[in-house]
N, CA, C and O atoms as CSV, one atom per row, in Angstrom:
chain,resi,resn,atom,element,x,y,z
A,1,UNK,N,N,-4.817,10.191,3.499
A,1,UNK,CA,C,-4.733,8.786,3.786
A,1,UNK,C,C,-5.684,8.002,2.889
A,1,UNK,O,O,-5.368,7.010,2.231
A,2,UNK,N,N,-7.067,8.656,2.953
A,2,UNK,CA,C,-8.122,7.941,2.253
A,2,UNK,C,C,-7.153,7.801,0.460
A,2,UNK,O,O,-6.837,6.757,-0.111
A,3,UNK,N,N,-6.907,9.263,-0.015
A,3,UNK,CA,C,-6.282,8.941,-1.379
A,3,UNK,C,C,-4.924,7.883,-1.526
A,3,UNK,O,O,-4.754,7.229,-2.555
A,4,UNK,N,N,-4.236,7.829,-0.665
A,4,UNK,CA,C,-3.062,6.676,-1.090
A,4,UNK,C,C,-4.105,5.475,-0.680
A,4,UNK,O,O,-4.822,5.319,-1.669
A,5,UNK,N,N,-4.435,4.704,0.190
A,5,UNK,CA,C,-5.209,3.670,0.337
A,5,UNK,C,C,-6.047,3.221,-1.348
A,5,UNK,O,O,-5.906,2.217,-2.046
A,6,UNK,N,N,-6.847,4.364,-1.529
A,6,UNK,CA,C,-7.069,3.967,-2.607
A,6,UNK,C,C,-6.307,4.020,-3.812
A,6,UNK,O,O,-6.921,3.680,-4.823
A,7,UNK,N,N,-5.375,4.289,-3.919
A,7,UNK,CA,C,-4.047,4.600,-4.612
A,7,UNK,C,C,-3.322,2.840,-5.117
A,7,UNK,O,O,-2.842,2.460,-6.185
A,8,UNK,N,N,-3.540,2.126,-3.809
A,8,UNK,CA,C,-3.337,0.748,-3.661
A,8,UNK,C,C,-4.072,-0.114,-4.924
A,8,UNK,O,O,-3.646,-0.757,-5.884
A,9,UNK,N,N,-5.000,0.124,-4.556
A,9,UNK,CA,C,-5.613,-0.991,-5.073
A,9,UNK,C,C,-5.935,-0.294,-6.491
A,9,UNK,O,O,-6.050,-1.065,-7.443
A,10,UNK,N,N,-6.068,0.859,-6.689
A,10,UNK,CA,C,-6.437,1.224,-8.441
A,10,UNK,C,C,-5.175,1.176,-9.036
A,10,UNK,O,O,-5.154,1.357,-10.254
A,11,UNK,N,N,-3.824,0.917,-8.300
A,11,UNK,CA,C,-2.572,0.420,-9.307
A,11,UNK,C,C,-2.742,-0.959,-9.415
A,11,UNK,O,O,-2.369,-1.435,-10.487
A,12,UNK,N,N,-3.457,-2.147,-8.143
A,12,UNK,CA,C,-3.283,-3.322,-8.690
A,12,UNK,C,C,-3.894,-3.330,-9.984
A,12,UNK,O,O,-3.464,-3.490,-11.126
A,13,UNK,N,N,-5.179,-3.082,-9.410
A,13,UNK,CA,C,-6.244,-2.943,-11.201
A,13,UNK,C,C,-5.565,-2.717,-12.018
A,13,UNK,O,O,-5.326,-3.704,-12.714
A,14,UNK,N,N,-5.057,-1.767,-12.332
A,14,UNK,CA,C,-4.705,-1.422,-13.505
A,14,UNK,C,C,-3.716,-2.115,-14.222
A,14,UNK,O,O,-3.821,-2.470,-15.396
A,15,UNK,N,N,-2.554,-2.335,-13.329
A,15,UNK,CA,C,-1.291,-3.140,-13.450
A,15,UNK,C,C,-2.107,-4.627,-14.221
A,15,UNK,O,O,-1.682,-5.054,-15.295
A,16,UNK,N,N,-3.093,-5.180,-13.625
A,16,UNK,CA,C,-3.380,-6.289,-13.753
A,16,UNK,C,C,-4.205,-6.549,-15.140
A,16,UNK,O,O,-4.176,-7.612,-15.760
A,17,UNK,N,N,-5.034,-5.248,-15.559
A,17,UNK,CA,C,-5.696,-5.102,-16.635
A,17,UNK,C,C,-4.795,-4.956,-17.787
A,17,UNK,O,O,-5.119,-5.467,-18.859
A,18,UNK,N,N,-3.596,-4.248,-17.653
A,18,UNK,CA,C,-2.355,-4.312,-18.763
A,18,UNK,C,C,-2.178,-5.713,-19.496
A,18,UNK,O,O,-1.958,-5.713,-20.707
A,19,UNK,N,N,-2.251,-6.678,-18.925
A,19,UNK,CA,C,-2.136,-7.990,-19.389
A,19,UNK,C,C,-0.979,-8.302,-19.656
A,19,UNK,O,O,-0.776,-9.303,-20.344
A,20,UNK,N,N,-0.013,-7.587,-19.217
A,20,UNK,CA,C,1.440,-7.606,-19.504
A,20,UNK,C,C,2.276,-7.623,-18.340
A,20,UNK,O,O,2.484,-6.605,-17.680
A,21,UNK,N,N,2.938,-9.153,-17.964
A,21,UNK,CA,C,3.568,-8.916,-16.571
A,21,UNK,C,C,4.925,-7.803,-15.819
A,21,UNK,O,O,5.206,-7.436,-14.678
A,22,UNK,N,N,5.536,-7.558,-17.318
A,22,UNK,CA,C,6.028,-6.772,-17.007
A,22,UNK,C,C,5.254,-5.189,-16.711
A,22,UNK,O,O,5.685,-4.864,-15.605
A,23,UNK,N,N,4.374,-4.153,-17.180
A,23,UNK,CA,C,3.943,-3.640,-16.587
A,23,UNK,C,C,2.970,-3.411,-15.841
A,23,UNK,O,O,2.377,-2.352,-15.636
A,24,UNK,N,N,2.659,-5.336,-15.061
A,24,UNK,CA,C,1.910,-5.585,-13.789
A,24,UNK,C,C,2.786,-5.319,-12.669
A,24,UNK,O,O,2.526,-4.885,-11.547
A,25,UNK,N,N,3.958,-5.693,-13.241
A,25,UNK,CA,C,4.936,-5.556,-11.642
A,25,UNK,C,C,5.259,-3.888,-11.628
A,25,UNK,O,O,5.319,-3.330,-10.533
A,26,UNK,N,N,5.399,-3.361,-12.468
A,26,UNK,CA,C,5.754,-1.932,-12.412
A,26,UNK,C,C,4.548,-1.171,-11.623
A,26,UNK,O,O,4.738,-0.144,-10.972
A,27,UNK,N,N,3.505,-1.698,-11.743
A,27,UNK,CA,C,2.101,-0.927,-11.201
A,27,UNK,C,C,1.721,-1.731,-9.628
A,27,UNK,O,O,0.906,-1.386,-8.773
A,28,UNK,N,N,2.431,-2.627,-9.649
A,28,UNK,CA,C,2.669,-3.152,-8.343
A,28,UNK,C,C,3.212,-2.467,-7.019
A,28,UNK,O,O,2.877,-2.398,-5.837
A,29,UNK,N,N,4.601,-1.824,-8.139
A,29,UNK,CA,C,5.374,-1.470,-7.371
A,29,UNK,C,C,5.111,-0.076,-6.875
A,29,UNK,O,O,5.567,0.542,-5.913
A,30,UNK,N,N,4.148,0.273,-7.911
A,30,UNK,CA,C,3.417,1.552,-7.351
A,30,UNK,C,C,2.323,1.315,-6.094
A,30,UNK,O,O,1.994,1.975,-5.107
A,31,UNK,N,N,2.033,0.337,-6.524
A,31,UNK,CA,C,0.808,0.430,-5.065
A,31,UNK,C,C,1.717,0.281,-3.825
A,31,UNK,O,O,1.418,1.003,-2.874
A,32,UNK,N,N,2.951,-0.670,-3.660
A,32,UNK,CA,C,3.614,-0.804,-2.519
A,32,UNK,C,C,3.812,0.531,-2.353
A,32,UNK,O,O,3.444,0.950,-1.256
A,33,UNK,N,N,4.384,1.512,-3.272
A,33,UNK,CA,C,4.711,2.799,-2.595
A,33,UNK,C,C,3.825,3.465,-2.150
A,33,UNK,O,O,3.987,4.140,-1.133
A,34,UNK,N,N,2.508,3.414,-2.925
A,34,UNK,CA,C,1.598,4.268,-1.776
A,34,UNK,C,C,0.706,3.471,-0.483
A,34,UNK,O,O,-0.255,4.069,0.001
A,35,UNK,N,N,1.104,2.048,0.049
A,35,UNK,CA,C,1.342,1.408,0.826
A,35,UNK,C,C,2.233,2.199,2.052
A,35,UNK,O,O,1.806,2.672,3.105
A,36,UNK,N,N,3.545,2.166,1.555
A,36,UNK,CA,C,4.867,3.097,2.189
A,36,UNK,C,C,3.573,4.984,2.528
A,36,UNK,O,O,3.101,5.528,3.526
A,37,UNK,N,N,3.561,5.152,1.625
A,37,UNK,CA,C,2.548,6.178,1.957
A,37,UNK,C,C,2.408,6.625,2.701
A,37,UNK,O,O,2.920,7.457,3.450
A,38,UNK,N,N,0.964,5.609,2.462
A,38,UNK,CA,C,0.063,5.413,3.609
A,38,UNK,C,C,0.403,5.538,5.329
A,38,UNK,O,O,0.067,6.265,6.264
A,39,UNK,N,N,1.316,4.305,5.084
A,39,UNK,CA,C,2.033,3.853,6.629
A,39,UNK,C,C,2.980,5.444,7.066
A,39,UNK,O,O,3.248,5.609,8.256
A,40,UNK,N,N,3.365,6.375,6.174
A,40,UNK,CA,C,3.970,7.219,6.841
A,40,UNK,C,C,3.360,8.582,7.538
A,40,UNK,O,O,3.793,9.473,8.269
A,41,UNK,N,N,1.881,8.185,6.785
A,41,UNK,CA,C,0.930,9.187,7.245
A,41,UNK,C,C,-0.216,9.032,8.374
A,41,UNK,O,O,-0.808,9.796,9.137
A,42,UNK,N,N,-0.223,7.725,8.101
A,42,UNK,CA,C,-0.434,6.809,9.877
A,42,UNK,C,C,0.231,7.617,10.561
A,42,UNK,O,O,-0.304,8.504,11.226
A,43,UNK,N,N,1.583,7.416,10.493
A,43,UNK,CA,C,2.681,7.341,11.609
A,43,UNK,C,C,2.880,8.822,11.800
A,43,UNK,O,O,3.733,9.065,12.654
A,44,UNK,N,N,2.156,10.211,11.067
A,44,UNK,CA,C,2.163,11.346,10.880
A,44,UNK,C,C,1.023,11.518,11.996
A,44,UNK,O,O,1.329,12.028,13.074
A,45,UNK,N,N,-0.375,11.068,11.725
A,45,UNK,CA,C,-1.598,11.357,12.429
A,45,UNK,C,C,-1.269,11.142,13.668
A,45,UNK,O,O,-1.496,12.043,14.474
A,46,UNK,N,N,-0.594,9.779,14.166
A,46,UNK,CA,C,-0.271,9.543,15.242
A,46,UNK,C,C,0.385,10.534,16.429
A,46,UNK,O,O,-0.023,10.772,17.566
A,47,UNK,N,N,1.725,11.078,15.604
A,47,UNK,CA,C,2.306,11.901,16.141
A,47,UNK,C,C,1.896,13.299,16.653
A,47,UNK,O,O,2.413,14.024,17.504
A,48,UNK,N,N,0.810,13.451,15.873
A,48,UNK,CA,C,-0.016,15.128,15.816
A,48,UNK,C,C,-1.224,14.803,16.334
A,48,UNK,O,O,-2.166,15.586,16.211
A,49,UNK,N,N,-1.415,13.089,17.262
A,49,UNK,CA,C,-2.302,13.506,17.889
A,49,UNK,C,C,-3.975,13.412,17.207
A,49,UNK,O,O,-4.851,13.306,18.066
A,50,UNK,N,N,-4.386,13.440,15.930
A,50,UNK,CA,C,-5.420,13.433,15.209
A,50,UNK,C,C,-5.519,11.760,15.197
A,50,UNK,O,O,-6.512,11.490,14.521
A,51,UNK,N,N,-4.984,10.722,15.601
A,51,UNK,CA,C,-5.773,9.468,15.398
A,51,UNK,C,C,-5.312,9.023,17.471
A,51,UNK,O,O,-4.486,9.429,18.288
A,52,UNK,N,N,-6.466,7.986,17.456
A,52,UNK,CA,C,-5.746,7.057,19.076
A,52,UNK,C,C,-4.498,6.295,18.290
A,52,UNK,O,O,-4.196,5.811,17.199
A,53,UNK,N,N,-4.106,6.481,19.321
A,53,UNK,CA,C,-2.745,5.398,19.064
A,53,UNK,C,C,-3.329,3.857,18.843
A,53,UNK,O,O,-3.382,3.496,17.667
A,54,UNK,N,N,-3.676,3.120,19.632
A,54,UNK,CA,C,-4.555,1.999,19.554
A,54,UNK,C,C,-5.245,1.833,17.311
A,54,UNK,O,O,-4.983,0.926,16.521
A,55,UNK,N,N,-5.978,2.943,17.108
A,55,UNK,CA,C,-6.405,3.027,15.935
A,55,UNK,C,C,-5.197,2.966,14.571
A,55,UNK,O,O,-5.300,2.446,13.459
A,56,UNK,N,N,-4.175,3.650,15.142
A,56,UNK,CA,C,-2.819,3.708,14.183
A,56,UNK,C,C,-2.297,2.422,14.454
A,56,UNK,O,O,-1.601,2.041,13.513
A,57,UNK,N,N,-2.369,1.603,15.386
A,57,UNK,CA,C,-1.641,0.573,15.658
A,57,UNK,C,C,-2.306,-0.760,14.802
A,57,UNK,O,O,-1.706,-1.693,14.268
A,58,UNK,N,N,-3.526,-0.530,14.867
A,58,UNK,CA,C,-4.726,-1.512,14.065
A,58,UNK,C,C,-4.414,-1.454,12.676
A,58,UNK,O,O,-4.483,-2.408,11.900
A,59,UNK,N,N,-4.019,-0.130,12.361
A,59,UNK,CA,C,-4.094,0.232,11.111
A,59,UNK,C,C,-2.715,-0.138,10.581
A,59,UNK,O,O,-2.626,-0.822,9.561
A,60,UNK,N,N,-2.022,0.135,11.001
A,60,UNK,CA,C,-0.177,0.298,10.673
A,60,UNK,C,C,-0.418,-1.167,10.473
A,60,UNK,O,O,-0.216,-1.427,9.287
A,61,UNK,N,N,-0.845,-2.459,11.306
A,61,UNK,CA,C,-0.393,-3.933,11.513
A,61,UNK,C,C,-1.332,-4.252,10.354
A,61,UNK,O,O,-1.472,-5.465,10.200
A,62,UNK,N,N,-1.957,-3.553,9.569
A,62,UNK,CA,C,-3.020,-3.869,8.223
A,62,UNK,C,C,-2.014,-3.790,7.448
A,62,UNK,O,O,-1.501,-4.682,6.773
A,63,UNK,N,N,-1.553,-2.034,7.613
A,63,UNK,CA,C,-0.849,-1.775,5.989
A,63,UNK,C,C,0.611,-2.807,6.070
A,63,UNK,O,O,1.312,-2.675,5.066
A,64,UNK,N,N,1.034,-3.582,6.884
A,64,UNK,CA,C,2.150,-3.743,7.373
A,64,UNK,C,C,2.240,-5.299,6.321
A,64,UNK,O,O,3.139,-5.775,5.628
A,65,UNK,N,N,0.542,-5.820,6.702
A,65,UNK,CA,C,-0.078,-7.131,6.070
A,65,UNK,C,C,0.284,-6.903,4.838
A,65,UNK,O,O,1.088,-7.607,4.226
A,66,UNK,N,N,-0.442,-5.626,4.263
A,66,UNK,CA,C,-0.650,-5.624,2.908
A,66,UNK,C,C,0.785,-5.421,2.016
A,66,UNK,O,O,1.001,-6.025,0.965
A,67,UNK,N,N,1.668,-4.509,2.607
A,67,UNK,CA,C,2.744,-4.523,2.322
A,67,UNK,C,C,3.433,-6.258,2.262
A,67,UNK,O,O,2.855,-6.523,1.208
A,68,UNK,N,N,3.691,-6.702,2.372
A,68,UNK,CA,C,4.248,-8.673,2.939
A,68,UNK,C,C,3.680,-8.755,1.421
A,68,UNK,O,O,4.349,-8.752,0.387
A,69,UNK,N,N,2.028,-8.844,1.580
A,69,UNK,CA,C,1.479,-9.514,0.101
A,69,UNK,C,C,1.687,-8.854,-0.929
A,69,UNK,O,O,1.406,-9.448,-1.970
A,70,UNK,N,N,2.235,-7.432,-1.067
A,70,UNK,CA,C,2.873,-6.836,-2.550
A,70,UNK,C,C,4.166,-7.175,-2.832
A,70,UNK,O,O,4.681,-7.222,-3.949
A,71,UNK,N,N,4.837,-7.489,-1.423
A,71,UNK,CA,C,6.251,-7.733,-1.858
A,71,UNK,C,C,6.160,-9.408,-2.446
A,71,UNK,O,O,7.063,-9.882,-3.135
A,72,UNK,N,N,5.427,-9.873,-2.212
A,72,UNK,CA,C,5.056,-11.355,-2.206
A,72,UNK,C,C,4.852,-11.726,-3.777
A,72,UNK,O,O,5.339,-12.628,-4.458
A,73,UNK,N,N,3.655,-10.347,-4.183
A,73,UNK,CA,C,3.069,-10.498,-5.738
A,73,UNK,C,C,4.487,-9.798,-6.524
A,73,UNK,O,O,4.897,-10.240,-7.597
A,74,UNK,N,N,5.124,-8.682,-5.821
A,74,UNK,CA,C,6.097,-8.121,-6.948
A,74,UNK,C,C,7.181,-9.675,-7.181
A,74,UNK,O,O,7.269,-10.094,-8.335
A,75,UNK,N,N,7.597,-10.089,-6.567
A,75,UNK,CA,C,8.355,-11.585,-6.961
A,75,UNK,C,C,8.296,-12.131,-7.553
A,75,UNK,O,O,9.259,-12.434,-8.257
A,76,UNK,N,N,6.709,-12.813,-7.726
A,76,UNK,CA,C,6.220,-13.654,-8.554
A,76,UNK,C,C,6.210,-13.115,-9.951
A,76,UNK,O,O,6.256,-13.817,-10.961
A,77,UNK,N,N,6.157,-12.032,-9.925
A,77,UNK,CA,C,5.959,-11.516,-11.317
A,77,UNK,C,C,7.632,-10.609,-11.572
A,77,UNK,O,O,7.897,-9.528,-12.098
A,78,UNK,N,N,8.214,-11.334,-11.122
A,78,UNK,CA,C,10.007,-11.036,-11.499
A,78,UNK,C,C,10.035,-12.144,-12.808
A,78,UNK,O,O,11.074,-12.325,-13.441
């Protein structure tokens, strides 16, 4: 979990350091996926019991946020 989370945000960086919008949105679209990830490994811990539900629920309604604002940035940079 910890590695896709950070998975997120070292594709915005990078995407964004390219200086090139076209492969900002491509590195975008990578962080949404390990976004998707993330949220499926939430939804993994949950099931097996290794997180409170309450804690996955906090968490899921984060990645859920953050997901909205990538789909938000991949647009803009269509």
């Amino acid at each position: 979990m910890r590695r896709a989370a950070v998975s997120i945000l070292s594709n915005i960086a990078e995407g964004q350091g390219r200086l090139n919008p076209r492969e900002f949105r491509q590195f975008a679209g990578s962080a949404h996926g390990s976004n998707c990830e993330l949220q499926t490994q939430l939804e993994i811990a949950c099931e097996l019991g290794l997180r409170a539900k309450a804690q996955v629920g906090e968490a899921m309604a984060l990645a859920e946020e953050i997901g909205r604002m990538l789909h938000g940035l991949i647009g803009s940079l269509a």
